[in-house]
C-alpha positions as a Python dict, from the first residue, in 0.01 Angstrom:
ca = {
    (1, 'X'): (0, 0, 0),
    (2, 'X'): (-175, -42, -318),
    (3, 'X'): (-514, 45, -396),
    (4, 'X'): (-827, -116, -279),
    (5, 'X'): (-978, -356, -609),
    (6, 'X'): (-1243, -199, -774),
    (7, 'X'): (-1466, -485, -716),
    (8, 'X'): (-1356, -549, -354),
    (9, 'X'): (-1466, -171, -264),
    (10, 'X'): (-1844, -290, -448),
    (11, 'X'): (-1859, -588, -268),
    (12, 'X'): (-1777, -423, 75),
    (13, 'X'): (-2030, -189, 29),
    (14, 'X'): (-2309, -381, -92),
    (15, 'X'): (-2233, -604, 229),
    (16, 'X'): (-2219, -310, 434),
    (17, 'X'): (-2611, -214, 325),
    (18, 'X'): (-2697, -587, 371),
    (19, 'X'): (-2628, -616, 729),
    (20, 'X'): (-2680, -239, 854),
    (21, 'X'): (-3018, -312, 909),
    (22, 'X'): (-2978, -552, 1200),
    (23, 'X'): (-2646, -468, 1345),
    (24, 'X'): (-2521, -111, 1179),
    (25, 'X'): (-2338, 100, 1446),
    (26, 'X'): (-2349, -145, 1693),
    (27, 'X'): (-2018, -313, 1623),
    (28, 'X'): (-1850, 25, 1493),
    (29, 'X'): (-1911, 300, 1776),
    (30, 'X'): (-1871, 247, 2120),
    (31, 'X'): (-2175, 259, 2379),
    (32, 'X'): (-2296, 630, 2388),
    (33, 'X'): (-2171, 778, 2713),
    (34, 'X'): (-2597, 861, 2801),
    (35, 'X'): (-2604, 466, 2799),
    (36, 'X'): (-2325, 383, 3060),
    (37, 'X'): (-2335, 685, 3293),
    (38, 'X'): (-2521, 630, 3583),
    (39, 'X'): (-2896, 827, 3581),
    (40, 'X'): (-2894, 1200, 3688),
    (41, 'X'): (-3177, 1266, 3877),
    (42, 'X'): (-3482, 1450, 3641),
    (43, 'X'): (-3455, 1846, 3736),
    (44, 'X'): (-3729, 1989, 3924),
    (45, 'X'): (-4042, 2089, 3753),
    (46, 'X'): (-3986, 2487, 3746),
    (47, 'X'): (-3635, 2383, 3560),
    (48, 'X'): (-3806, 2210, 3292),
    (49, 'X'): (-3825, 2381, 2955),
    (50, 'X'): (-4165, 2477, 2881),
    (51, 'X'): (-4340, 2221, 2627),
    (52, 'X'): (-4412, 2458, 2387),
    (53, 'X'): (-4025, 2532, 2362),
    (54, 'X'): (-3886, 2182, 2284),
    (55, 'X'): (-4188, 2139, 2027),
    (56, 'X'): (-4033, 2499, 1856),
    (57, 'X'): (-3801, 2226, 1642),
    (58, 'X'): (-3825, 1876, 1526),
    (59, 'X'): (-3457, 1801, 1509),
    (60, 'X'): (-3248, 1900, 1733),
    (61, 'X'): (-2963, 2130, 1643),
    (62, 'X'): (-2729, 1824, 1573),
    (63, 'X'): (-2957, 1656, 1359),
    (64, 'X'): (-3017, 2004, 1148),
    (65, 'X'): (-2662, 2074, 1069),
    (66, 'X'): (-2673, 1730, 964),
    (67, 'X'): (-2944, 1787, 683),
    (68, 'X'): (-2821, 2080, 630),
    (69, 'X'): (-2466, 1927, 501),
    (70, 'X'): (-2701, 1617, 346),
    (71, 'X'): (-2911, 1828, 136),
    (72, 'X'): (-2600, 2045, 25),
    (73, 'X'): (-2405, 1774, -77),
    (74, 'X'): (-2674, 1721, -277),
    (75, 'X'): (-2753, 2033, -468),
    (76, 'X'): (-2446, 2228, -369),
    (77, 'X'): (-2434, 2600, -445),
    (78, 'X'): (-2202, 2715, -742),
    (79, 'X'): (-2155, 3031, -923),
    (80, 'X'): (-2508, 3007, -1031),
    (81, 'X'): (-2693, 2992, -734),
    (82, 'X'): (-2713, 2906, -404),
    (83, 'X'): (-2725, 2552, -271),
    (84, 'X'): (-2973, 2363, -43),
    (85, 'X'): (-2834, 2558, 293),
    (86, 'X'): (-2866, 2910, 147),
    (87, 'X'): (-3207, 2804, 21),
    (88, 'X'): (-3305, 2648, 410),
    (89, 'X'): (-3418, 2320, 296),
    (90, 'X'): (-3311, 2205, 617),
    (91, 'X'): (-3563, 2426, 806),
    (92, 'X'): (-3866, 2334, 551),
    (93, 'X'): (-3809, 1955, 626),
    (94, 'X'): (-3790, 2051, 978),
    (95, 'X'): (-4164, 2240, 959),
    (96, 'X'): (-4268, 1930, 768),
    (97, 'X'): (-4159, 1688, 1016),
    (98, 'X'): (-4303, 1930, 1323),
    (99, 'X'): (-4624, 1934, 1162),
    (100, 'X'): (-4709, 1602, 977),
    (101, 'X'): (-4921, 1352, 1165),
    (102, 'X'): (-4682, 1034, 1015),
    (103, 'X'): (-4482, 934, 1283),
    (104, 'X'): (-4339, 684, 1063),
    (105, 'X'): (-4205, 953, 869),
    (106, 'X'): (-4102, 1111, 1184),
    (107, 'X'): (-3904, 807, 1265),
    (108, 'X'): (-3796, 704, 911),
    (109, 'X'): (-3596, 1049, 981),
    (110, 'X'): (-3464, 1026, 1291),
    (111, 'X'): (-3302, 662, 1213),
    (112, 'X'): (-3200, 780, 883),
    (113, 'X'): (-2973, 1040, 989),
    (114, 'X'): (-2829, 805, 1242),
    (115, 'X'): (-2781, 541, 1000),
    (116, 'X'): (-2608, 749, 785),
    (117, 'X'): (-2339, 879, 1020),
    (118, 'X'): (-2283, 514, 1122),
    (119, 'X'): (-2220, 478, 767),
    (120, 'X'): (-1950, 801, 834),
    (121, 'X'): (-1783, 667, 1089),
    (122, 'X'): (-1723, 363, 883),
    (123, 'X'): (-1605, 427, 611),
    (124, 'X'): (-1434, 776, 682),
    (125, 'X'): (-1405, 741, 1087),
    (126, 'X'): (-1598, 1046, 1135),
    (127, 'X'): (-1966, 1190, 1152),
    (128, 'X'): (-2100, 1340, 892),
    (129, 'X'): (-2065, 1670, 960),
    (130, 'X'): (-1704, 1647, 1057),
    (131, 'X'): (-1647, 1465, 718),
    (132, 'X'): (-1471, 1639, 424),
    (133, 'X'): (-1684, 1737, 99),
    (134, 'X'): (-1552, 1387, -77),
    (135, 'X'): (-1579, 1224, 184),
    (136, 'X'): (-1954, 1291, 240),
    (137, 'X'): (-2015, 1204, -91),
    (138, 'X'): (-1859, 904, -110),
    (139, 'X'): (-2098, 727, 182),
    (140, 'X'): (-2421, 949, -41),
    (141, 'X'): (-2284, 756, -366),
    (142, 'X'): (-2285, 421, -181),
    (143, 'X'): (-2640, 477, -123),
    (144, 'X'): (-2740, 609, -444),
    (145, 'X'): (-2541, 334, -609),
    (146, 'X'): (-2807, 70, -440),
    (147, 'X'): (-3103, 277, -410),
    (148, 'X'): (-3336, 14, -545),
    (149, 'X'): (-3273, -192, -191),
    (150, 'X'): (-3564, 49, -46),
    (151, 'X'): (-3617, -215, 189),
    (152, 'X'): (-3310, -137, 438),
    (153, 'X'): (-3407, 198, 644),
    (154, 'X'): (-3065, 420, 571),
    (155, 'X'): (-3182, 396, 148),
    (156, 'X'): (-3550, 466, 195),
    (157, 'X'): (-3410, 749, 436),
    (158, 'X'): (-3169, 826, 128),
    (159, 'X'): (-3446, 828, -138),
    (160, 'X'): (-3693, 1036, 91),
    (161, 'X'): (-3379, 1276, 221),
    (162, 'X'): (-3335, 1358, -237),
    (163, 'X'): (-3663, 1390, -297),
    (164, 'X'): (-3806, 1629, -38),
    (165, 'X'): (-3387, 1836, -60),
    (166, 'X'): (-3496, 1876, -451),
    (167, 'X'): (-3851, 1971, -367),
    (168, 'X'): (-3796, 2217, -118),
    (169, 'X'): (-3524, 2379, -290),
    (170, 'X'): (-3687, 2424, -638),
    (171, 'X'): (-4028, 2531, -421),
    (172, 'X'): (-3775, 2815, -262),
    (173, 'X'): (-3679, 3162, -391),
    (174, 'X'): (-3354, 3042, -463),
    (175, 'X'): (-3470, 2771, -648),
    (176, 'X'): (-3712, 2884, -858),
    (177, 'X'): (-3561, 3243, -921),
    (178, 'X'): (-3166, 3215, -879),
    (179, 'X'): (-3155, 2879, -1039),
    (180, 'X'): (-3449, 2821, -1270),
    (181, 'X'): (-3459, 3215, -1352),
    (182, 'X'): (-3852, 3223, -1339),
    (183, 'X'): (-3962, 3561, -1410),
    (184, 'X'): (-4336, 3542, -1291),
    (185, 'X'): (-4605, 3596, -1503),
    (186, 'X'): (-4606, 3899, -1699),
    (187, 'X'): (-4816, 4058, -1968),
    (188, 'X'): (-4614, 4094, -2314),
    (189, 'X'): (-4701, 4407, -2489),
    (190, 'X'): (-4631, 4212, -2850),
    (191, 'X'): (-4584, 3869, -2959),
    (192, 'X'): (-4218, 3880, -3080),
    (193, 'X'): (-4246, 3536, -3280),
    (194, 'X'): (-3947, 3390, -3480),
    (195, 'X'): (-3677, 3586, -3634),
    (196, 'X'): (-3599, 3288, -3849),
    (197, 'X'): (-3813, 3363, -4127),
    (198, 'X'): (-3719, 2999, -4287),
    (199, 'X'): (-3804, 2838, -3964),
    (200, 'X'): (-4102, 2975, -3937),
    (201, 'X'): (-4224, 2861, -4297),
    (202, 'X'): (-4166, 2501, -4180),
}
């Protein structure tokens, strides 16, 4: 079969962001099996987890090996330095998210990172987790490619999901030591100068 047209492959994408807002995932999975199995009755009270328990985390641990495969496919580690995962980016957005007071941002999250395996199981028929390394940054590049349509939830999720993965990782050990080889301050006992003697005459 030969290969999809350059321009096709654009065009399917840039319909794909168009519409997702209104109907993406609900053509392309079927009904979650929570939504057609009949309701269990609630547990009794001394079953329960404790409050203070399910408020340890704001994702759940789905949703955080999700970011955590997000924000490495976006910095990735190399021979370097570590990536996003070694440098737990995942669990600094998750702090963020437990703490802030924006339940819009809360939300703009929690859609997000459905969004975007919708977007998975689209284009590669899998989540994003499950996805290969090209893969996963194929459906990123999509994104990126139209990231001035901040308008449709999965690319404001996309533009907020860069951002905060680059500030928490160059705000982390890794980051600012391993990668950007900060040294701290420290007292020099003389002021070396230039060596170029030529250089330094002009």
């Amino acid at each position: 079969m030969a290969p999809e047209n350059p321009i096709d492959l654009r065009q399917d994408r840039r319909q794909w962001l168009k519409t997702s807002a209104t109907m993406i995932g609900a053509a392309l999975l079927p009904p979650s099996a929570a939504a057609t199995a009949p309701q269990a009755e609630p547990p009794p009270a001394a079953a329960r987890p404790h409050p203070a328990a399910s408020a340890a985390h704001f994702f759940t641990p789905a949703q955080h090996a999700m970011v955590e495969e997000l924000s490495e496919t976006i910095i990735p580690a190399d021979s370097h330095s570590g990536g996003a995962k070694a440098a737990k980016v995942a669990d600094t957005i998750d702090q963020y998210l437990r703490e802030t007071y924006d339940d819009s941002e809360r939300s703009l999250w929690r859609e997000g990172l459905r969004l975007v395996d919708s977007m998975s199981q689209h284009y590669n028929g899998k989540t994003f987790v499950e996805a290969q390394p090209e893969e996963r940054i194929a459906v990123l590049s999509v994104l990126s490619e139209n990231s001035h349509m901040n308008d449709l939830p999965e690319v404001k999720f996309f533009n907020t999901l860069k951002a905060s993965t680059v500030e928490c990782y160059y705000t982390s050990k890794i980051g600012i030591h391993d990668e950007l080889q900060y040294k701290g301050n420290r007292i020099l006992k003389e002021y070396v100068g230039c060596d170029d003697q030529d250089a330094a005459k002009t």
